[in-house]
C-alpha beads as a LAMMPS data file, in Angstrom:
LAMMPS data file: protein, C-alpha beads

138 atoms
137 bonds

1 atom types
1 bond types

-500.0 500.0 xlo xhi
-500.0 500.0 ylo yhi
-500.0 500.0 zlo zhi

Masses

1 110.0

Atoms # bond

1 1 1 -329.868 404.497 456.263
2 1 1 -327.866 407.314 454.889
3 1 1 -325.678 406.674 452.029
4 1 1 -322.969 409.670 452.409
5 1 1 -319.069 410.169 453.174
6 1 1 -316.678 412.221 453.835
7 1 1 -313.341 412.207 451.571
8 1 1 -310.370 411.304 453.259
9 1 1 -308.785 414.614 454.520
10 1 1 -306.386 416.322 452.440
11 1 1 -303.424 418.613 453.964
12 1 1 -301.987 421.347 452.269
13 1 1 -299.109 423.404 452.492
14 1 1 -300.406 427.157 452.849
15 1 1 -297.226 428.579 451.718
16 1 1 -296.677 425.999 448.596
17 1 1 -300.155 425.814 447.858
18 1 1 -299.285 421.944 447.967
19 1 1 -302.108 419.547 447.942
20 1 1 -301.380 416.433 449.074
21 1 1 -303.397 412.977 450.767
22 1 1 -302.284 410.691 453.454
23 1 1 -298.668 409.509 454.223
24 1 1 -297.204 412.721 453.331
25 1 1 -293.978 414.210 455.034
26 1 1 -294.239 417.975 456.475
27 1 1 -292.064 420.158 458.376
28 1 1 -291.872 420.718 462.209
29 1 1 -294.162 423.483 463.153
30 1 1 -295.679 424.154 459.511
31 1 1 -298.847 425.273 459.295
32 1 1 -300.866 422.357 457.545
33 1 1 -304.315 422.904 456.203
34 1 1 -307.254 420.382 456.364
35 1 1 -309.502 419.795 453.484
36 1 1 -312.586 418.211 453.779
37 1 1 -315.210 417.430 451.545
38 1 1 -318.866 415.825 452.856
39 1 1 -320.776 414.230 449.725
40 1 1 -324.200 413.382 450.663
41 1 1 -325.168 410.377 448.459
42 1 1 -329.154 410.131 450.020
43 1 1 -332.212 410.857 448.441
44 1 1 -333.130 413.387 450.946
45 1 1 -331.631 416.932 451.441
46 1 1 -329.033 415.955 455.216
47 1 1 -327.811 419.392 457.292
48 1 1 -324.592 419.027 458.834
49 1 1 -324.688 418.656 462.681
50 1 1 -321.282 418.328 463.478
51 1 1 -317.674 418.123 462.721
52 1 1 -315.047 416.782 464.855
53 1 1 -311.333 416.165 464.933
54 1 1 -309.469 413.055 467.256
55 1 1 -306.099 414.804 466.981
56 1 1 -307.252 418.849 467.140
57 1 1 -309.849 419.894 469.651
58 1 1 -312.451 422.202 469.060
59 1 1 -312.057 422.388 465.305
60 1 1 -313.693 424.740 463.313
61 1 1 -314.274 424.211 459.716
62 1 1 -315.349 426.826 457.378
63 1 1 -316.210 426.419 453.759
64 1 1 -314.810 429.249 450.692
65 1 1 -317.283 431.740 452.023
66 1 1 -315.612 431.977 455.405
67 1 1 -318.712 430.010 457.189
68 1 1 -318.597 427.235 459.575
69 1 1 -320.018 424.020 457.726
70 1 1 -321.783 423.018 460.769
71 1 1 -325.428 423.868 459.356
72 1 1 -324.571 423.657 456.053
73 1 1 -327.550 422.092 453.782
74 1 1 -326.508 419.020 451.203
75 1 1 -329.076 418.724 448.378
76 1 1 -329.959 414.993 447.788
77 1 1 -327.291 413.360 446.207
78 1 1 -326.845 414.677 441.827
79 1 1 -326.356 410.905 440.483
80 1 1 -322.366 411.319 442.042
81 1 1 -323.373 408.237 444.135
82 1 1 -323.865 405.829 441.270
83 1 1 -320.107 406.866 440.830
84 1 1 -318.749 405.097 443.852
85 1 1 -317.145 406.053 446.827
86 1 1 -314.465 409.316 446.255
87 1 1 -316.183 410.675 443.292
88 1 1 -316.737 414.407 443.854
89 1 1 -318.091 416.498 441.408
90 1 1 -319.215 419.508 443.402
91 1 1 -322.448 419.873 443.082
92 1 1 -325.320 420.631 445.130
93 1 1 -325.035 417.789 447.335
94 1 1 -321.083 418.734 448.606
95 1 1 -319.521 420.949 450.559
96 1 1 -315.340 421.546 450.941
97 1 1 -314.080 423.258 454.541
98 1 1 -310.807 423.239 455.773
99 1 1 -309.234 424.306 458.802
100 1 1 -305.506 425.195 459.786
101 1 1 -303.438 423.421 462.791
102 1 1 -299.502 423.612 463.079
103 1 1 -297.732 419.955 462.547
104 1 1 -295.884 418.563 465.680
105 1 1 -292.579 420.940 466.248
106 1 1 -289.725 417.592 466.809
107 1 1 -288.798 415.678 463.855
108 1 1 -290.037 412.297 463.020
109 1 1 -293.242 412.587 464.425
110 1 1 -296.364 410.789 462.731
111 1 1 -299.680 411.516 463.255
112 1 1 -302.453 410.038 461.764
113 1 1 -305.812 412.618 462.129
114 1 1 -308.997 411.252 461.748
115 1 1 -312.320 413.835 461.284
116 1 1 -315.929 411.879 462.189
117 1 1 -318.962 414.502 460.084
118 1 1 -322.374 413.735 461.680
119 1 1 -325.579 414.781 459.204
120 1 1 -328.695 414.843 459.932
121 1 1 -332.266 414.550 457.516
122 1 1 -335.696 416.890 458.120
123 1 1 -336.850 413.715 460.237
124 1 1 -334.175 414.279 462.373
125 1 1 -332.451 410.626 461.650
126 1 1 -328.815 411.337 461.461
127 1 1 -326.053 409.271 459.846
128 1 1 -321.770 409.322 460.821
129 1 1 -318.942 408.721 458.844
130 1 1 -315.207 408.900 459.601
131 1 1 -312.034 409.378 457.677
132 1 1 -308.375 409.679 458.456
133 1 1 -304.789 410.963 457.139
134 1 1 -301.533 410.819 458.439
135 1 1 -298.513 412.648 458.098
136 1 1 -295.019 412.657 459.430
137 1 1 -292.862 415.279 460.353
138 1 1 -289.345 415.504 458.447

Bonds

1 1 1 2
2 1 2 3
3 1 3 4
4 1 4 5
5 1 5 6
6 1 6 7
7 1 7 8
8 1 8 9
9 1 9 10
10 1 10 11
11 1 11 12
12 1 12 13
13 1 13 14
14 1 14 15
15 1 15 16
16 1 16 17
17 1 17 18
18 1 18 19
19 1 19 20
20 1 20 21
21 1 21 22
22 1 22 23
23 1 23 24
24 1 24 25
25 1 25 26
26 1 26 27
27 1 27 28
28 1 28 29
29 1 29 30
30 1 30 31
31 1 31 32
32 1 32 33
33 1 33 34
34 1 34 35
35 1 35 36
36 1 36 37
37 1 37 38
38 1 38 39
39 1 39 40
40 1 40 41
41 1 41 42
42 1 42 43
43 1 43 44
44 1 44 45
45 1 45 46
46 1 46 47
47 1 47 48
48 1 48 49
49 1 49 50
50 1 50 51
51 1 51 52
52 1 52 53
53 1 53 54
54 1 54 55
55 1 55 56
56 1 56 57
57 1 57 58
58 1 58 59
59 1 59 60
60 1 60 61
61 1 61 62
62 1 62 63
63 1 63 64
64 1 64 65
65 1 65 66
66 1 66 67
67 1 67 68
68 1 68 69
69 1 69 70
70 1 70 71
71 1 71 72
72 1 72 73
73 1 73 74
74 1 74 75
75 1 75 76
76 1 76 77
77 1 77 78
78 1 78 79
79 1 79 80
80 1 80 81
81 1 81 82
82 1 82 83
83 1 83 84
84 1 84 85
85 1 85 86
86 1 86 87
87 1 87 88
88 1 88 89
89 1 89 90
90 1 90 91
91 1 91 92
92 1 92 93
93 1 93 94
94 1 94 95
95 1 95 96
96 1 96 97
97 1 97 98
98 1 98 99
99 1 99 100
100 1 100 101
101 1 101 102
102 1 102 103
103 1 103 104
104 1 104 105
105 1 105 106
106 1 106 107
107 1 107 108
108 1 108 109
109 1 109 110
110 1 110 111
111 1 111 112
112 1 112 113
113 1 113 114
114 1 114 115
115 1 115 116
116 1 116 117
117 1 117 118
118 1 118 119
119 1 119 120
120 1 120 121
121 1 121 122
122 1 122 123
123 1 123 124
124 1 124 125
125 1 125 126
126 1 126 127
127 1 127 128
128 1 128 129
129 1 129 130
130 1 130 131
131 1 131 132
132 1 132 133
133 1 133 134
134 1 134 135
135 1 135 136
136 1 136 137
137 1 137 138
């Protein structure tokens, strides 16, 4: 059983540099960027197999370096675990991508986004986790 997670997405403005969680209210047609951070809390070193999006099809994330995460290697979890649940300390055993989409254009419009990260270990047993944001159009 793997003990991971994914942080619940983040959105941020690109042009106010905003960050911001869930409930949040954005303009019609802004650009709104996805952050997402995968914390593998195993003993064992987990590559991640894939990313997906409910809301945004064909999503690609890519870390700092420009790279899509799918692929990406997580080091067995640094002692974060022991932490809890939302404790990031960005080590060895996380990785941060984000991805771009444009909010709905009308007003008034909520959506609430959820991203599902599959990882898998060298024995090829793979663990799934989920997590979800909304935001509303002003």
């Amino acid at each position: 059983m793997f003990l991971w997670s994914i942080e619940h997405p983040h959105y941020r403005f690109v042009s106010n540099n905003f960050t911001f969680t869930s409930d949040e209210i954005v303009s019609p047609g802004s650009d709104v960027t996805y952050l997402v951070t995968i914390d593998n809390d195993s003993n064992a070193p987990v590559t991640v197999s894939s990313l997906t999006d409910d809301v945004y099809s064909g999503v690609v994330c890519r870390t700092a370096a420009g790279a899509n995460v799918i692929g990406s290697v997580l080091a067995a979890d640094d002692g974060d675990a022991k932490l809890g649940p939302g404790h990031f300390n960005g080590g060895a055993d996380e990785i941060q991508c984000e991805f771009v989409e444009s909010a709905p254009a009308n007003h008034g419009v909520k959506v609430t986004d959820t991203v599902t990260v599959e990882v898998q270990d060298d024995s090829g047993q793979t663990g799934t986790n989920t997590a979800a944001s909304t935001i509303t159009t002003n």
